[in-house]
Structure formats: structure tokens, C-alpha cells
MARMITI-652829 format. One record per atom (N, C-alpha, C, CB): residue in one letter; x, y, z. Coordinates in steps of 0.1 Angstrom, whole numbers, plus 2048, in hexadecimal, padded with zeros to 3 digits. Glycine has a CB too. Layout:
BEGIN
aXYZ...
***
This chain:
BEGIN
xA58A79842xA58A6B847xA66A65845xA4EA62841xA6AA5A84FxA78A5C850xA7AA4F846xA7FA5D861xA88A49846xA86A3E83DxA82A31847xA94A3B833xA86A35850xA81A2785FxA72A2685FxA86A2D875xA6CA3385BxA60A3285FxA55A28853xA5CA41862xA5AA2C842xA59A2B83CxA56A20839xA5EA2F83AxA65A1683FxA64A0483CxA599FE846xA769FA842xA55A06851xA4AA0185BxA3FA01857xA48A06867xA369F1851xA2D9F4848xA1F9E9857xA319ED834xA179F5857xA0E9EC866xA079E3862xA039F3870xA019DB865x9FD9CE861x9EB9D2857x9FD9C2874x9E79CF84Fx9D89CE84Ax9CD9C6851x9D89C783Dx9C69CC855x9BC9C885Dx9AD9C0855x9BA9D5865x9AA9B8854x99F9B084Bx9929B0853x9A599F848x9889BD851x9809C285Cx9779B1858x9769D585Ax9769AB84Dx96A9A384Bx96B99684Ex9659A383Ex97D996853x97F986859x97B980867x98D984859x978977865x96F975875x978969879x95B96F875x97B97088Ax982964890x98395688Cx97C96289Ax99394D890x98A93C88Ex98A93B89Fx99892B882x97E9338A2x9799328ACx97D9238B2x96C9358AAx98191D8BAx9849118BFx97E9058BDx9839138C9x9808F88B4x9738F08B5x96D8EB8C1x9738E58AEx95C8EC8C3x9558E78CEx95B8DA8D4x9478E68CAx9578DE8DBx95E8D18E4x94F8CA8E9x96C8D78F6x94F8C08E8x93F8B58EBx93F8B58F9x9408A18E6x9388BB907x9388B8912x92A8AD913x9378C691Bx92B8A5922x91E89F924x9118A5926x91E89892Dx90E8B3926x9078BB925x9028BE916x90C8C592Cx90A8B990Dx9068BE902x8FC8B98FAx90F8BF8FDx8F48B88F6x8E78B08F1x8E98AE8DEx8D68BA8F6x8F18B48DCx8F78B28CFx9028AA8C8x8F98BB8CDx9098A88D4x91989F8D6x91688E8CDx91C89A8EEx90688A8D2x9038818CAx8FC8818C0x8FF87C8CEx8FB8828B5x8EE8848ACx8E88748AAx8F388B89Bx8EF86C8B0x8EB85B8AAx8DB85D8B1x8F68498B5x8E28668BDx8D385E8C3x8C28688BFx8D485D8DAx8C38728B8x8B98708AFx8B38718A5x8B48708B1x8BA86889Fx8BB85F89Ax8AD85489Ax8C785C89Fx8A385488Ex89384D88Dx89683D88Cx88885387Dx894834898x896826891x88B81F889x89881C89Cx88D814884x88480E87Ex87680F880x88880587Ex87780B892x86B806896x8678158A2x86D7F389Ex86B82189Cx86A82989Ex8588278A9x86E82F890x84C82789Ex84382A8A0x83A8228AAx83F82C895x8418138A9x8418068B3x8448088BEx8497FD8B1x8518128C0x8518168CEx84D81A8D4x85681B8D2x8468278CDx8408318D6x82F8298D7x8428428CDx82F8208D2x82381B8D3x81581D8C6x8218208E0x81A8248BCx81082E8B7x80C8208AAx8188418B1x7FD81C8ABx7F98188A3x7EF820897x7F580F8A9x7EC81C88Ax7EC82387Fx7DC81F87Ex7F781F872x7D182A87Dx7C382987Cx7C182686Cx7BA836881x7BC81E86Ax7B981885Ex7AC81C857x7B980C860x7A882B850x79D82C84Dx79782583Ex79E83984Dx7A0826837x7A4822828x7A7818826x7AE826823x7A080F81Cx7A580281Bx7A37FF80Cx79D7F8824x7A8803802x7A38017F1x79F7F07EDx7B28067E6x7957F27E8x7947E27DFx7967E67CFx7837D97E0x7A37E47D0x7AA7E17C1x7B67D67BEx7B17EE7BDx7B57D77B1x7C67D17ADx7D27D97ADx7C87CD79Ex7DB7D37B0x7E87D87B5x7EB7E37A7x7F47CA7B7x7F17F17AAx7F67F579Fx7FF7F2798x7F77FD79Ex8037F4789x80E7ED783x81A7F078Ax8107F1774x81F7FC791x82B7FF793x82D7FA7A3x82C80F791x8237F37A8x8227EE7B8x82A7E27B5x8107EB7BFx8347E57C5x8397D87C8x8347D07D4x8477DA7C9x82B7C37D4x81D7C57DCx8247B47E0x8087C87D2x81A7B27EDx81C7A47F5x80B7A07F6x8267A5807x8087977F6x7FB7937FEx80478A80Ax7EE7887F4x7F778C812x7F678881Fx7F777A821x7E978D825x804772826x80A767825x7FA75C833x82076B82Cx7F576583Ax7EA75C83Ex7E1757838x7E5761845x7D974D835x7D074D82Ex7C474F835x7D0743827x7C2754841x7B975A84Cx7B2769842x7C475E85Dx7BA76E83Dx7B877A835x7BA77C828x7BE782838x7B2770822x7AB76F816x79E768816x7B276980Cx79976E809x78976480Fx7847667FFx77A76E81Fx77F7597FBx77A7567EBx7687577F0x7807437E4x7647617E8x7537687ECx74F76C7DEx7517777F8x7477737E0x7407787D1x73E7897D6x72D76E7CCx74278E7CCx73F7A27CAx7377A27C0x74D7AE7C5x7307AE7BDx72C7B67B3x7357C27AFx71E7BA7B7x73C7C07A2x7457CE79Bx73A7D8790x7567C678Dx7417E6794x73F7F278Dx74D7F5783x73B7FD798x74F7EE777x75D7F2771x75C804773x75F7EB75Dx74E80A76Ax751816768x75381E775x74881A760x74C81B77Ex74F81F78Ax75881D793x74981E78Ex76480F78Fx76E80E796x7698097A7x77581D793x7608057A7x75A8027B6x7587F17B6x74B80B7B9x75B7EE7BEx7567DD7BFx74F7DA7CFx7667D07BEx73F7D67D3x73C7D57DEx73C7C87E1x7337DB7E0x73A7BF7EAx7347B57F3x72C7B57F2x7357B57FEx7277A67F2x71D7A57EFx7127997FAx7217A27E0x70D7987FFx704790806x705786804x6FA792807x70877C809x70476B806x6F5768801x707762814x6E976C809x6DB770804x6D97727F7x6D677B80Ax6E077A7F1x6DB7807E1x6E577C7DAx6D77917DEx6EB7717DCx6F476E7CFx6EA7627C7x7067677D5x6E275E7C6x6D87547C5x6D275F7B5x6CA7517D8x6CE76A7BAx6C97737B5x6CC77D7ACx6C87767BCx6DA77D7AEx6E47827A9x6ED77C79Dx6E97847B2x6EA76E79Dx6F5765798x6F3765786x6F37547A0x6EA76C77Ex6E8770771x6EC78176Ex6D876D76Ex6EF78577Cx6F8796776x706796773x6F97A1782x70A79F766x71379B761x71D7A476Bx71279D751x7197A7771x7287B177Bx72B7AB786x7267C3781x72179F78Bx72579B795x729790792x71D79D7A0x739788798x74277D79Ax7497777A6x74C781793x74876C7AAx7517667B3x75F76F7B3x7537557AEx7637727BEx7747747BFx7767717C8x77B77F7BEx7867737CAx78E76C7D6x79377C7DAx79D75E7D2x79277C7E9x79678D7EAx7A878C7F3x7877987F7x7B078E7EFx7BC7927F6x7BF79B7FEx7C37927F1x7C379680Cx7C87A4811x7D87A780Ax7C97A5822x7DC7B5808x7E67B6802x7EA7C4809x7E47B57F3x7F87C4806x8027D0808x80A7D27FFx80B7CF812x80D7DD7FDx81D7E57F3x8247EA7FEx81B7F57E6x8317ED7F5x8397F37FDx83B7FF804x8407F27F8x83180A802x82B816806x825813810x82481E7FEx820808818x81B804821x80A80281Ex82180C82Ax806808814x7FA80480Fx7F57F980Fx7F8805804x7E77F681Bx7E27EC814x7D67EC812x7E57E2819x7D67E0806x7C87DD801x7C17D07FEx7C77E37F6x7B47CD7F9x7AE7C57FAx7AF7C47EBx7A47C6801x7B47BA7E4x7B87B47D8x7AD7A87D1x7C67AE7DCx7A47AD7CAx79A7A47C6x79E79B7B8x78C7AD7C4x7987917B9x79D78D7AFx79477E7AAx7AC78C7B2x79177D79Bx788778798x78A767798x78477E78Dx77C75F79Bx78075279Cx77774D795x78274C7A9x77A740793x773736784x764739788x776721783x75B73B77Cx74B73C77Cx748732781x74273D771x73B72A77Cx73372177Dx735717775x72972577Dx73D71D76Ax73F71675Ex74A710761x73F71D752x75671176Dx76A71276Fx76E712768x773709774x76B721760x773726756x77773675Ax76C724747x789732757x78D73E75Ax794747753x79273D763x79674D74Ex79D75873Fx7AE757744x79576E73Ex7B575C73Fx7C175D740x7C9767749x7C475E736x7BB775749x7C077E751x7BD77D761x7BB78A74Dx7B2778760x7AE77576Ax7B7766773x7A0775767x7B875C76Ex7C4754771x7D3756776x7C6750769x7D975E76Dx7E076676Ex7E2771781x7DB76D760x7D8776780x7D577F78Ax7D8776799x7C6784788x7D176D793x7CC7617A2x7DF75A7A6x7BB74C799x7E075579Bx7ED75279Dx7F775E7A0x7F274C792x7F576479Ex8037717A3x7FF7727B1x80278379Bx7EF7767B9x7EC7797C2x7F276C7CDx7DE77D7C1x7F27617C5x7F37597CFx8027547D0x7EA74F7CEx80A75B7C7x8187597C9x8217677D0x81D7557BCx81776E7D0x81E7797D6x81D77B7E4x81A7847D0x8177717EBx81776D7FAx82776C801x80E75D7FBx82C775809x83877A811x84077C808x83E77381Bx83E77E7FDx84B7847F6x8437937EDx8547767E9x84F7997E8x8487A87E1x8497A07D0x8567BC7E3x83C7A47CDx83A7A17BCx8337AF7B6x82E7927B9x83C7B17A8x8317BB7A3x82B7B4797x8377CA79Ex81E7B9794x8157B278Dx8127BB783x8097AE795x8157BC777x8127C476Ax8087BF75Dx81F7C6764x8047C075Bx7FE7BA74Dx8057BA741x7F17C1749x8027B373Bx80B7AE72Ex8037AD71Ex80F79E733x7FC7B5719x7F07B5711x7F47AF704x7EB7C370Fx8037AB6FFx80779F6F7x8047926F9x81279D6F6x80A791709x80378870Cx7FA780713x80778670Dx7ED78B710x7DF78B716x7E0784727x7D578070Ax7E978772Dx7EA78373Ex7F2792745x7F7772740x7F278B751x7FC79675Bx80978D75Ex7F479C76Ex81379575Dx82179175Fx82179176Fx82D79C758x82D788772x831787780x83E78C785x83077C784x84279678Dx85179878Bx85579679Cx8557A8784x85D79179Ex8617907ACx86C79A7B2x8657837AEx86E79E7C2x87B7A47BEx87F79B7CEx87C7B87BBx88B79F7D4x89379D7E2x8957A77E4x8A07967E5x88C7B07E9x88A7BA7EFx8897B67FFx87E7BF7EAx8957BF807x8967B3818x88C7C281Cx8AE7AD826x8807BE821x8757C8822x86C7BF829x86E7CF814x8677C0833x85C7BA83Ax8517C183Cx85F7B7845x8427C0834x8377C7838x8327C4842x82E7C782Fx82E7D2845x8267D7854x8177D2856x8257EA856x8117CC84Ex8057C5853x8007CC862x8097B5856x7F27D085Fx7E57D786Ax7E37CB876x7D27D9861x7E27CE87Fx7E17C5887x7D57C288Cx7E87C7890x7CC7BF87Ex7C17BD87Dx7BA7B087Ax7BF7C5877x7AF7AE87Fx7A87A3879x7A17A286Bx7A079F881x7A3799864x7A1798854x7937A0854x79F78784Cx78979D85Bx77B7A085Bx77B7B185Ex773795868x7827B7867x7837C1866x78A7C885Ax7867C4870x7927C7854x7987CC84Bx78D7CA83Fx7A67C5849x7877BF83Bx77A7C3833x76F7CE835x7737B8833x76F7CE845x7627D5847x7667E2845x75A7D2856x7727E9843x7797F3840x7767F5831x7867F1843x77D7EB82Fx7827E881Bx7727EB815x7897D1814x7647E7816x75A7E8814x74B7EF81Bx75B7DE812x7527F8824x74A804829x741809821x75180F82Bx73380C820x72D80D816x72C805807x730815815x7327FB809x7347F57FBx7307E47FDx7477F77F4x7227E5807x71D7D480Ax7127D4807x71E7CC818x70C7CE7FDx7037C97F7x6FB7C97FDx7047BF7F1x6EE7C1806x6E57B880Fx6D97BA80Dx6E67B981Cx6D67C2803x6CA7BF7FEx6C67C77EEx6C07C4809x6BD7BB7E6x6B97C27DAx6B67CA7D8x6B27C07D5x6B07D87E2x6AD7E47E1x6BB7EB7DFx6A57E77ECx6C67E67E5x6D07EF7E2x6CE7F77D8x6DB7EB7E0x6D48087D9x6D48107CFx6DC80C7C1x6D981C7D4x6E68047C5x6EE7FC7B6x6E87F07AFx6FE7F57BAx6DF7EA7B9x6DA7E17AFx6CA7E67A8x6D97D37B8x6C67F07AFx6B97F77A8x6C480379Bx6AC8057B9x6CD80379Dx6D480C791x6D2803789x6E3811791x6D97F678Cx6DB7EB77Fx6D17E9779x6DF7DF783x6C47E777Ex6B77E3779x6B17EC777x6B07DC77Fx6B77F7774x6AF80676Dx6A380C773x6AA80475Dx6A380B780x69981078Ax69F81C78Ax697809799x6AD82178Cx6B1832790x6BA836783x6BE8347A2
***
């Protein structure tokens, strides 16, 4: 080999390097050029028209960690009387007819029922106890009544406080607007209490109570 040939060194070839390729250029054909547009708006589900079937309707208290509103109408609250199951966690409706009848059982109480929402979009029917016969009302239960009724268009969470034998009130400015069912109060009960309406003394819960079953 000569010494000319020698200094001629051919170039290294990099079998694993891959072209650089030109950046895409956005045509009006291209359906990717925009990503804004999709892009889920707010009122996403509004548009398209799609309303939400409401099978579920809990009658409870708000949980501790819920940041909850009641229903700024007062069309959708209503002060009535239930019968509660603590151990069972169940509260039914009760008949105007047999509250006469009823009015010496210790589980059944006057309440005021709230409609209510959290921020998960949950809503529920918020019961809550109101002065006996006697207008006497405990602390927790006061407590309760007043939070429910201050937590009308704004988010409150409601915790209990067992020092201080009440429920705390905490507010926040949360800019959040709940989605409220575009339902009538009367329906949203007849949901909330499916199986759970009283209307006669034979009911299976009031023959439980009186040790018939």
C-alpha cells in the first residue's frame, strides 16, 4: 500500500443512525395541526345534550371530608317526620296518617330534609333533626341545622368536634358552581326513599319494632 493510499482514510458509516427527517409542516388537511380543538369544554356534556339518570339518591349526612352546598331554593327542603334505623344506617318516610301513632317511638323524629351536593357531583338528601314536642334541641343536632342552613350556595365542610360536643363549620371560595338535577324536589325524594316509605302499621319495620318478626 502506497503512502497516498495510506493517508486516505473512508469515511465510518453509523449502520444504527437514522436519518433527521424534515419537521412536518401543518397542511389544512391535517387534523392534528390543531389539538385546541379537541380539546373537552366545560359544558362538554351540555352540548351534546346528554342528561345524567339519576338512580341513587342517599339519605345521609354529609361526610367529614365532603365539601357540600345545600340547595339555595327553599322549594327543596321540606321539615316532615322519618322513622331512623341507626344500626341499619337506613332512615324511611314516613306517612302523615301514622305519625299520631307513632309519636311515643323512640326512632322516629321530626326532621328537616335538605337537598344537598359535594363537589364530586354527588347528591343527597341531608336529614336533619328538629326540636321535639318538648323545643328542645341538643347541640349536635343544632349545630347540624345551622351548618345546613348556612351552607346554602356556598361549599361548607361539616366535621364533628367531640370536645366540643357540636359539628364545626368550615367554609371555603372555591369558584365551583354545582350541577343541580333538573329535577323537581318531589321527584328527587321519590328517588331518595324508594322502598323506604312508611304507609302503613303493617310495614315489615314497624312489625320488627314491635317484635312481631
Amino acid at each position: 500500500m502506497s503512502t497516498d493510499d495510506a493517508s486516505v482514510v473512508a469515511p465510518t458509516s453509523d449502520r444504527n443512525a437514522r436519518p433527521e427527517l424534515p419537521p412536518t409542516k401543518p397542511t389544512a388537511s391535517d387534523p392534528f395541526a390543531d389539538l385546541s380543538q379537541f380539546r373537552l369544554s366545560q359544558d362538554f356534556s351540555t352540548k351534546l345534550g346528554v342528561k345524567k339518570a339519576w338512580l341513587t339518591i342517599p339519605v345521609k349526612k354529609p361526610a367529614k371530608e365532603w365539601w357540600v352546598q345545600t340547595h339555595p331554593d327553599a322549594a327543596y327542603r321540606i321539615e316532615t317526620a322519618v322513622l331512623e334505623l341507626k344500626e341499619d344506617r337506613e332512615t324511611y318516610l314516613v306517612a302523615p296518617a301514622l305519625w299520631p301513632a307513632l309519636s311515643t317511638e323512640s326512632t322516629f323524629s321530626p326532621r328537616a330534609l335538605f337537598t344537598a351536593i359535594n363537589t364530586q357531583g354527588v347528591v343527597f338528601i341531608w336529614p336533619v333533626r328538629l326540636p321535639g314536642a318538648d323545643g328542645k334541641l341538643d347541640d349536635w343536632s343544632r349545630s347540624a341545622l345551622e351548618a345546613a342552613t348556612m351552607s346554602q350556595g356556598r361549599w361548607c365542610r361539616v366535621q364533628s368536634n367531640m370536645s366540643l360536643g357540636a359539628y364545626e363549620l368550615t367554609t371555603s371560595e372555591l369558584d365551583k358552581a354545582p350541577v343541580w338535577p333538573e329535577m323537581l324536589f318531589e321527584d328527587l325524594l321519590r328517588i331518595a326513599f324508594k322502598g323506604k316509605f312508611i304507609d302503613s302499621l303493617e310495614h315489615p319495620v314497624l312489625k320488627k319494632l314491635r317484635g312481631e318478626m
